[in-house]
N, C-alpha and C positions, 0 to 999 in steps of 0.2 A: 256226338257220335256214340251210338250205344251200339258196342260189341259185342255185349252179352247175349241183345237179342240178335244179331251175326251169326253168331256159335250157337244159338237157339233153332235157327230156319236153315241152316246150312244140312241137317242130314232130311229134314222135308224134301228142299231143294234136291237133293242128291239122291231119292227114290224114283224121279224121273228121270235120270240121269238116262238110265237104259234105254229111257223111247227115245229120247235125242239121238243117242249113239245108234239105235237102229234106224232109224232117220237119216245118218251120216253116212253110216257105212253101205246100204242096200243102195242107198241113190248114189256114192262114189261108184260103185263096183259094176251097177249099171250102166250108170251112166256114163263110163269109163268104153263099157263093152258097145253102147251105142254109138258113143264119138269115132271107134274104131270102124265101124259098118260106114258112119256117114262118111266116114273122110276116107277109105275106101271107095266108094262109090262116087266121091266130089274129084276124087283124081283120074277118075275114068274119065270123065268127061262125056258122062252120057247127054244125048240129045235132049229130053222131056225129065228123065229123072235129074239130071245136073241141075238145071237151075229153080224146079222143085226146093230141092235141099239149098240150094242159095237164099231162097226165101224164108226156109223153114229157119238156116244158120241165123241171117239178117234181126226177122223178127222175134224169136228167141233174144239172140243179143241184145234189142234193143225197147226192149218191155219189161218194167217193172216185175221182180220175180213175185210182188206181193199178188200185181194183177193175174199172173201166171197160175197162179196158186188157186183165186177164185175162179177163173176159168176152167180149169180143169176140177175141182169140189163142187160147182153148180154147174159144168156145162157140158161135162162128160156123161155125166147118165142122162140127161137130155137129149145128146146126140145118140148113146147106144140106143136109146127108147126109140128113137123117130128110124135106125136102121133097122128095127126090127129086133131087138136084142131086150128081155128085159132086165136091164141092168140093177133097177131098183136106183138105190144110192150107195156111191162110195163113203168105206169110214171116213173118217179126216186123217186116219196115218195113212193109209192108202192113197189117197187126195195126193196129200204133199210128197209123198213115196214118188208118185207119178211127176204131178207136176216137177217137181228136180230132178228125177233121171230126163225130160226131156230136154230140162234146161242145160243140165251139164250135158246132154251129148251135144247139143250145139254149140257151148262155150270150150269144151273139152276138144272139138274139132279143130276151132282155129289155133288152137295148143300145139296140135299133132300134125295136121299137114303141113305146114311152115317148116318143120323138125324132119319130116317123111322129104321137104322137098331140098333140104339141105345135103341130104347125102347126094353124093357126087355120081353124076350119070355113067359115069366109067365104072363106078363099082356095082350097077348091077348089071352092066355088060360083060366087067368078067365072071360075074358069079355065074351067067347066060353060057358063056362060053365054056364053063366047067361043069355044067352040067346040073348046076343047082336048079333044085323044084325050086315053085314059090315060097309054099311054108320054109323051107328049109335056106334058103336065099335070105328068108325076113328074119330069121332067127339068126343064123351066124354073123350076114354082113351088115343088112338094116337097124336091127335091131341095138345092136351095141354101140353104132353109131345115133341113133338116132334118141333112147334114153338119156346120155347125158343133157344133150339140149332140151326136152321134153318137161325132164325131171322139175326145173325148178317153176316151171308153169305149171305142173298140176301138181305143185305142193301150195302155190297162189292159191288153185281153184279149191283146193281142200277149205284153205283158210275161209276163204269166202262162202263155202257149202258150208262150211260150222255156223258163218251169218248170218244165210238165209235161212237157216232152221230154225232164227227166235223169231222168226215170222210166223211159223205153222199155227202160231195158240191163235191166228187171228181166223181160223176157220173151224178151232173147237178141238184141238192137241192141247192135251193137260203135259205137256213138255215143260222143260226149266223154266220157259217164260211164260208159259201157263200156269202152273204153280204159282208161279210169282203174284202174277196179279191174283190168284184165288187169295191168296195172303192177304193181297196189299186191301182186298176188299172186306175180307174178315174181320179187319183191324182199322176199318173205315179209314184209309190210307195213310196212318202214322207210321212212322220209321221207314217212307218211301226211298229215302239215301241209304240206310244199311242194306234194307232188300235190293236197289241195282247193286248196290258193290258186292253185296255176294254173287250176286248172278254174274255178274262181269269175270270175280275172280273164276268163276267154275269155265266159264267160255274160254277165258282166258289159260287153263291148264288143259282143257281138249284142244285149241291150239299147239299150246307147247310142245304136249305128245306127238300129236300129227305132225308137225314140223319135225319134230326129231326122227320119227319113221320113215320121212323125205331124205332128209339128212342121210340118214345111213344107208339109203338105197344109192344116193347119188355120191357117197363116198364108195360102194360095192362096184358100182357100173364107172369111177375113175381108177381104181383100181383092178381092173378088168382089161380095160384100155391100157394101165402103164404094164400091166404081165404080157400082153399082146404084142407091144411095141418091143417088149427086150426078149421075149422069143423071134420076134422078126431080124432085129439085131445078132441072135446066137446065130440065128441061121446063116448072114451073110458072112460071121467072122468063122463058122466052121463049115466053110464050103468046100468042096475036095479039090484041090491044091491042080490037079490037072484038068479039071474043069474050070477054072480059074484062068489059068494058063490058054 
C-alpha cells in the first residue's frame, strides 16, 4: 500500500470536488422541489395525469440510474430536435443535472406521499374548520407532522444521490470518478487500490457531512414537536378554574 502516492492524488482528486457537489446539491434541491409537485398531483387523484405519473414514478424506480443517465445525454437533444427545438447537445453536467433531478423526483415521491398520507384525516379537518388556507394548513399542521417521518428517507436518498454521481464520468464529467480514471490511465493503471481508497475516503466524508445535516434537521423538527406537546400540556394545567368547572 503506498500512501505516499494517497497524499500525492488526494488534492487532484479534491479540485473536482466542486462539480460533484454541484452535481449533488442542484439535483437534491430540485429534485426535492419536483417530488413535491408529483406527489401533489398523485394525491389528487387525477383521471389522465394520475396514472401518467404512476408510470413516470414506476419506471424511474425501476431503471438503471446509469441507463437513465444515457438516455437523457443522447436522447434528449434528439427529442427537442425532432419537436422543433434546436437543442444542439447537452453538456454532460447538464445531462446528469437533468437526468437525477428526474430520478429523484420520482424516488423522492414515494418518500413524501406515504409521510403526507400518515397525518391523520381529522387534522386537516380541523385545520378546515378553523379557517386555515392551504399553504398555511401545510405549514402549521402537515408539515411538522409530516418531516419527522420524511426526514430519515430523504437523508437515505441523499446517500444514494452521492452514489449515483460516481456514475456521471461515464458520459464525460471529469468529477472525482473522472479524475480517477484520468489518473489511473496516466500512470498505465498502477496504484489502482490507493486511487479507489481515496476516492471512497472523499465519498465517504460527503456522506458523513450530509448525514449530519439530516441529523440535525431531524433533531430541530423532534424538538419542535416536544415544545409543541408541553405548550399543549401548559394550556390544559392553566385553564381558568371556572371554565373547568
Amino acid at each position: 500500500m503506498d500512501l505516499a502516492y494517497m497524499i500525492e492524488v488526494f488534492p487532484e482528486l479534491i479540485m473536482t470536488l466542486p462539480i460533484t457537489l454541484l452535481i449533488i446539491i442542484v439535483s437534491a434541491i430540485f429534485g426535492l422541489l419536483l417530488s413535491i409537485g408529483v406527489t401533489y398531483l398523485r394525491l389528487k387523484k387525477l383521471k389522465i395525469i394520475g396514472p401518467i405519473l404512476e408510470i413516470y414514478v414506476s419506471f424511474m424506480r425501476s431503471t438503471p440510474i446509469l441507463i437513465q443517465l444515457f438516455l437523457v445525454f443522447y436522447g434528449l437533444p434528439v427529442l427537442m430536435n425532432s419537436l422543433g427545438y434546436n437543442a444542439g447537445d447537452f453538456g454532460a453536467i447538464t445531462s446528469s443535472i437533468i437526468a437525477l433531478i428526474i430520478f429523484n423526483g420520482a424516488y423522492l415521491s414515494e418518500i413524501l406521499r406515504p409521510a403526507y398520507l400518515s397525518v391523520e384525516r381529522g387534522q386537516h379537518e380541523a385545520a378546515d374548520s378553523l379557517g386555515y388556507k392551504p399553504f398555511e394548513k401545510f405549514r402549521k399542521i402537515v408539515l411538522p407532522q409530516l418531516a419527522p417521518i420524511a426526514l430519515p428517507g430523504l437523508g437515505n436518498a441523499i446517500i444514494y444521490l452521492v452514489h449515483d454521481t460516481s456514475l456521471v464520468f461515464t458520459i464525460g464529467v471529469v468529477d472525482i470518478m473522472g479524475q480517477a480514471k484520468l489518473l489511473i490511465a496516466n500512470t498505465y493503471g498502477e496504484n489502482k487500490i490507493e486511487m479507489y481508497l481515496a476516492i471512497a475516503i472523499m465519498y465517504w466524508l460527503v456522506c458523513l457531512a450530509s448525514d449530519r445535516i439530516i441529523k440535525l434537521l431531524e433533531n430541530f423538527t423532534y424538538l419542535k414537536r416536544i415544545k409543541r406537546k408541553s405548550k399543549v400540556k401548559k394550556s390544559e394545567v392553566y385553564k381558568d378554574p371556572v371554565s373547568a368547572q
